[in-house]
N, C-alpha and C positions, 0 to 999 in steps of 0.2 A: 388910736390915742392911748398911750401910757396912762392906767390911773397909778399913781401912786399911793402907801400905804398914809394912812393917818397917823397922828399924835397916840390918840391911842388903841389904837391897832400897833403902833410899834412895837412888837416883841418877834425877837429875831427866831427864823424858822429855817435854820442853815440846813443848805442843798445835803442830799448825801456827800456828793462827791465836787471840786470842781477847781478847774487850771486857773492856776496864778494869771497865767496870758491873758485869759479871759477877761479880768478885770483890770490888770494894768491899765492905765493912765486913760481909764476910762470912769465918767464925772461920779461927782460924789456929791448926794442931792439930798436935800432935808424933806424929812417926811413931814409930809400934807403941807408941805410948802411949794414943793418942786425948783426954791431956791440952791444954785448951784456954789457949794464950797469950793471945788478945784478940782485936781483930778486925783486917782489914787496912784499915788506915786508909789507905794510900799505897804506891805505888810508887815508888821513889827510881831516876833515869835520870841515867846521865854523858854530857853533850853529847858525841858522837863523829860522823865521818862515815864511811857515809853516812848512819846510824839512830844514835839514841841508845841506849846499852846499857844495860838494867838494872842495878844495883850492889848491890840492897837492897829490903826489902819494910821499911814504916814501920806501928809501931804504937801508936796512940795510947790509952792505958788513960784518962785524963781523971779526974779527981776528984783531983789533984795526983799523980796515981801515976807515978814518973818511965816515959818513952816506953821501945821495944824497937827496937832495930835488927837486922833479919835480912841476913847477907849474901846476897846471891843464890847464889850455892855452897851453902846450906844449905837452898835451894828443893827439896823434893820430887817434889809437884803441884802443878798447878794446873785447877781445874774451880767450877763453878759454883755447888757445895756448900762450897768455902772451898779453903783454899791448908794444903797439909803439909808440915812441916819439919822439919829432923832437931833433935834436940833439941841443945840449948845446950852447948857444951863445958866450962863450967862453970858450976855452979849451977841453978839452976831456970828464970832469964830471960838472957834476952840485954841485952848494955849499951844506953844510950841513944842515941838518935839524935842526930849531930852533924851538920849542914847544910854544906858541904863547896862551895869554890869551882867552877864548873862542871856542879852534880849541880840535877835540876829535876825534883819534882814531880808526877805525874800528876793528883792531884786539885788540887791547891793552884797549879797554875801554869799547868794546862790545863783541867779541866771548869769550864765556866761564864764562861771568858774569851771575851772578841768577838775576832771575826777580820773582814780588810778582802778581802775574794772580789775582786781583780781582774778576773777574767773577768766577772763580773756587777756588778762597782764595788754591792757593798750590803756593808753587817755582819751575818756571821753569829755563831752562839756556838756553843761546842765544847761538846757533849753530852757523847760518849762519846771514848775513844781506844783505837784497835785497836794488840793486840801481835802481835808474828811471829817465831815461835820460829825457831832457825838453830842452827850446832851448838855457837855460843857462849854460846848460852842466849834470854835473848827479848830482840828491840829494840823500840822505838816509832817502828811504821810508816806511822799515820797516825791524822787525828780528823773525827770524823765530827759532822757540823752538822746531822743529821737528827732530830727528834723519838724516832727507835730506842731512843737512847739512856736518857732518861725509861722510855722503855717496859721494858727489861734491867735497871735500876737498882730498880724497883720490882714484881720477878716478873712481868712482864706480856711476857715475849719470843714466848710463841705471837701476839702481837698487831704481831709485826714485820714479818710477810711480806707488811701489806698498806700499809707504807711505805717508799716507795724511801730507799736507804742513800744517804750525801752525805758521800762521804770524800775530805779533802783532805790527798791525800801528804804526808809527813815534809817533803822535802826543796823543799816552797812555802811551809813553814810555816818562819816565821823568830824566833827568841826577839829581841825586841828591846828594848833596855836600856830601863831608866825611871832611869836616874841622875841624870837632868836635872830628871826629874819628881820621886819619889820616894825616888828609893833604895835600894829595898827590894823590889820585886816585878817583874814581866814581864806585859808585854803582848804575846800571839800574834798576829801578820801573817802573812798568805799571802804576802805581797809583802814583798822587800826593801828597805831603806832608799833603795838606786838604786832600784829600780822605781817604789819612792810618788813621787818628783820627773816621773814621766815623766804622772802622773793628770793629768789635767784639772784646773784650780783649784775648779770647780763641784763633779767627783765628790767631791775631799779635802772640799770645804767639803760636801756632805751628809755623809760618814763625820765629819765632828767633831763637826755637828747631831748624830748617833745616837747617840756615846757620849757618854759622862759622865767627874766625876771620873778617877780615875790609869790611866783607858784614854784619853779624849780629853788630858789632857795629855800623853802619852806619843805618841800621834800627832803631836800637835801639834811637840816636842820634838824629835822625827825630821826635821821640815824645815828645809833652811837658811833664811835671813832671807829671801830674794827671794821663795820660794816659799810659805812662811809669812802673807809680807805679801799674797798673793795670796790664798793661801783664807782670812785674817780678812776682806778684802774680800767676800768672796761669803756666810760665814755668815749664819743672820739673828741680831739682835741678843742673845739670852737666849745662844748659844754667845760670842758675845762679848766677855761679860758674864763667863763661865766660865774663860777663854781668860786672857783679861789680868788678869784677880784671880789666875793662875797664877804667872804670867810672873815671873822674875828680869829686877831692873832693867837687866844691861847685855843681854839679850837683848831687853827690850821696845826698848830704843835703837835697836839696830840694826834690828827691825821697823819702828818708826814711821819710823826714816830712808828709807826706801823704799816709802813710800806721798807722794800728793803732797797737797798742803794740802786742797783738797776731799776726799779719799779721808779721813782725819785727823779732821777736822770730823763727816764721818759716822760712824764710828768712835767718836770722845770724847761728838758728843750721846749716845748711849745708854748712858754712864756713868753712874755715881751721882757727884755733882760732887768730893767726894773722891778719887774714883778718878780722873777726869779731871784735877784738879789735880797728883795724883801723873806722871800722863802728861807731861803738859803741861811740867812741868820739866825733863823730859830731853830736851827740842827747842832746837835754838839760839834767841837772845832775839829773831832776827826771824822767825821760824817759830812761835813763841809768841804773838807782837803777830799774826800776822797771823791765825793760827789762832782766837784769841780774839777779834777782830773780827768774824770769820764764825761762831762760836757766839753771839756776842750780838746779831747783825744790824741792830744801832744802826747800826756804823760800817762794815761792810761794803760795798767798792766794787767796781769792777773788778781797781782794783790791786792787790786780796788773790785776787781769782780766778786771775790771769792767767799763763801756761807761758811761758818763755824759748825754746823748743823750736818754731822756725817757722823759714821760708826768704823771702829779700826776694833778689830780681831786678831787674836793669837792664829799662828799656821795648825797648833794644834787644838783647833777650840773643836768640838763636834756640834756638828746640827743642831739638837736640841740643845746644847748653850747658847747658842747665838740665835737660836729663836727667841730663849728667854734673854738675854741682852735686848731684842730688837721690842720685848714688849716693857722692858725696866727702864730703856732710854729715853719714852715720853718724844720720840721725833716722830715727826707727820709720814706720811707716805714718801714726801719728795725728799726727805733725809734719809730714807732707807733704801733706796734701789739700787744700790750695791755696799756690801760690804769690804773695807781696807783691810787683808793683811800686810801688817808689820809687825818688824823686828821691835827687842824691847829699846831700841834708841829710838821710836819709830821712823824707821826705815821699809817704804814701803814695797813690800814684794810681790802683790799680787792683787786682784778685786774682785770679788765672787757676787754674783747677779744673785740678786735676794731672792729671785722667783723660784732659784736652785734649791732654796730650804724647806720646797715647799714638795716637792717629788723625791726628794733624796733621804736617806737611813738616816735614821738619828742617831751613829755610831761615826757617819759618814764624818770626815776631817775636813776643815777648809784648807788646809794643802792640798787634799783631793780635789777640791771643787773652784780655785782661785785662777783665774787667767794670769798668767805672767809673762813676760813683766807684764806689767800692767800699764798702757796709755798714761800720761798725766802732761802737765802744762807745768812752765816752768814759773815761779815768780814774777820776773819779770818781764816774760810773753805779753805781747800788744795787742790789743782787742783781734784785730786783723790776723794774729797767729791764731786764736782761740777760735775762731771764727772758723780757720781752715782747722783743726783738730775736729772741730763739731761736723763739718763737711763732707771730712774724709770717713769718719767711724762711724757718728749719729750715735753714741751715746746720750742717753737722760742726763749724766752727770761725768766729769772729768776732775780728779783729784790736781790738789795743784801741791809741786813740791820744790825744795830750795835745795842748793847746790848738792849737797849731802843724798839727796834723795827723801827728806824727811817730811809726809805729810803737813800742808801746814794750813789747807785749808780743800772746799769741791766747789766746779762753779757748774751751775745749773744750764742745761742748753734753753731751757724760754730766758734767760735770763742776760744772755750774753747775742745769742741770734736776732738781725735785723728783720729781716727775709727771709723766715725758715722755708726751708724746700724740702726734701723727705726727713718727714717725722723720725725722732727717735725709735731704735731697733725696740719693737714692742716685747 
């Protein structure tokens, strides 16, 4: 036989340690009465640091019976057989539960939420969450991502000690707003909003593959535009798909302005054409025409392939000018891997592989060091001719020029290749 505590014996003598599972929806019984309030549906915690404090145990009677809210002060026990509480200061129940700026959740905002495990860059979900008594009463120490939890939740804890525990600290785990997304709930990150910017655009882009709905928008949400546009790049298409059917229009803007016209094109083919047409409006009107040339492939030439983002050299520049050129240009690596010489019409005579300036005399000419002629693609070449130029040579990059000879723009081989086959000449 259970005895229960007394009226006044009630003052609360919190466990060191102990699982949320454990007490879930397990009764909730007034001391020295052994009268049953309901069951403990919830844990009510006030974001503090360094641990979030208990404020309240939530109880949900369901069949329209309005809810109970217990203060935590009127916490007795707590063990495994249910939670004891001194009884109500007036009346029979305790008042309802009001949702309160800053206050989150145990079951409703943590078990069953995905989490993004930095250190193993995967998604895990939060089974159970561990408390830790102190003499303020109990905080929320940590959640644990281990199967244990399933196992404590449904009387099966003798069946725990042959699965290792996966508890990830209070203080990695980050509540991070969905305002963006919904408005209404929290998605759990191990990782700060600084921290997700530092992932790799591949790791973000498998974490948005894994979730779904108002967990992958709310990832999503958390990145600025640069980085955003980076992992839409890398998803495969059904994320999105997900993704942009989300998106508020002036945030889809600013994403699609930081992708480049091929990047875009791949992106919008896997739309449903209404959906792409809604994209497609918020591009300026020549980013539009050109974008739509390259999903229709009718009229697609070079000159809708083609980057402004390249470096053109005197025949007589030497070495170390055009090293200092390639560091005063401010272009990335992919604008630099070959150098254009041209004439002063720019008339292009020749291309010198940038790796050249890095083994060669700094007296050395780029007339000395320029292939000529030099490959290029003409203006008006159709995907299908650039296609076979990248084929045949496997250049990084291929200059494109108009009737005269005159550079007028380079198109990038990830940029123009469906099916790449052997990699660019390293």
């Amino acid at each position: 036989m259970t005895v229960l505590p007394t009226a006044q014996d009630a003052t609360l003598t919190p466990p060191r340690a102990i699982y949320f599972s454990r007490i879930l929806n397990k009764p909730v019984r007034v001391a020295g009465e052994g009268r049953k309030l309901g069951p403990a549906s919830d844990i009510v915690f006030k974001l503090e640091e360094p641990f979030p404090r208990a404020v309240g145990l939530f109880i949900d009677h369901g069949w329209g019976v309005p809810t109970e809210f217990v203060p935590w002060d009127r916490v007795v026990d707590l063990s495994h057989q249910g939670v004891i509480v001194r009884a109500p200061e007036s009346g029979p129940s305790y008042p309802p539960f009001h949702d309160q700026a800053g206050w989150i959740l145990a079951d409703k905002h943590l078990m069953g939420r995905t989490i993004l495990d930095i250190d193993d860059r995967k998604t895990e979900v939060v089974n159970d969450v561990l408390l830790q008594g102190d003499e303020s009463g109990m905080r929320l120490a940590a959640v644990d991502t281990s199967f244990n939890g399933f196992l404590r939740k449904w009387g099966l804890a003798r069946l725990t000690s042959l699965i290792r525990e996966d508890l990830v600290p209070w203080k990695f785990v980050q509540p991070l707003s969905l305002e963006d997304a919904t408005g209404s709930d929290r998605l759990q990150l191990s990782i700060t909003k600084e921290q997700l910017h530092d992932l790799p655009k591949e790791d973000l882009a498998d974490a948005l593959e894994a979730l779904t709905g108002q967990e992958q928008e709310a990832l999503f949400s958390a990145l600025e535009p640069t980085k955003a546009a980076e992992a839409l790049t890398e998803t495969e298409p059904r994320a999105q798909r997900q993704i942009i059917a989300s998106l508020r229009q002036e945030r889809a803007q600013n994403i699609l302005a930081r992708l480049s016209t091929p990047q875009l094109v791949d992106l919008l083919s896997v739309l449903p054409h209404e959906d792409a047409e809604e994209m497609l409006v918020l591009l300026p009107e020549e980013r539009q025409r050109r974008v739509r040339a390259l999903l229709s492939e009718r009229e697609a030439t070079a000159r809708d392939f083609m980057s402004p983002e390249y470096l053109t050299v005197e025949t007589a520049t030497t070495v170390a000018q055009a090293r200092a050129l390639i560091r005063q240009s401010g272009l990335g690596h992919s604008g630099i891997s070959y150098l254009y010489a041209t004439a002063p019409d720019r008339r292009l005579l020749g291309a010198v592989d940038a790796r050249l300036l890095l083994i060669s005399e700094d007296a050395a000419r780029m007339e000395d060091l320029m292939a000529s002629p030099a490959v290029a693609a003409e203006a008006d070449d159709i995907r299908e001719d650039l296609e076979a130029l990248f084929d045949k040579y496997h250049f990084r990059m291929i200059p494109v020029v108009d009737p005269e000879d005159r550079i007028l723009g380079v198109i990038r081989y990830n940029d123009i290749m469906r099916n790449p086959g052997p990699r660019p000449k390293a």
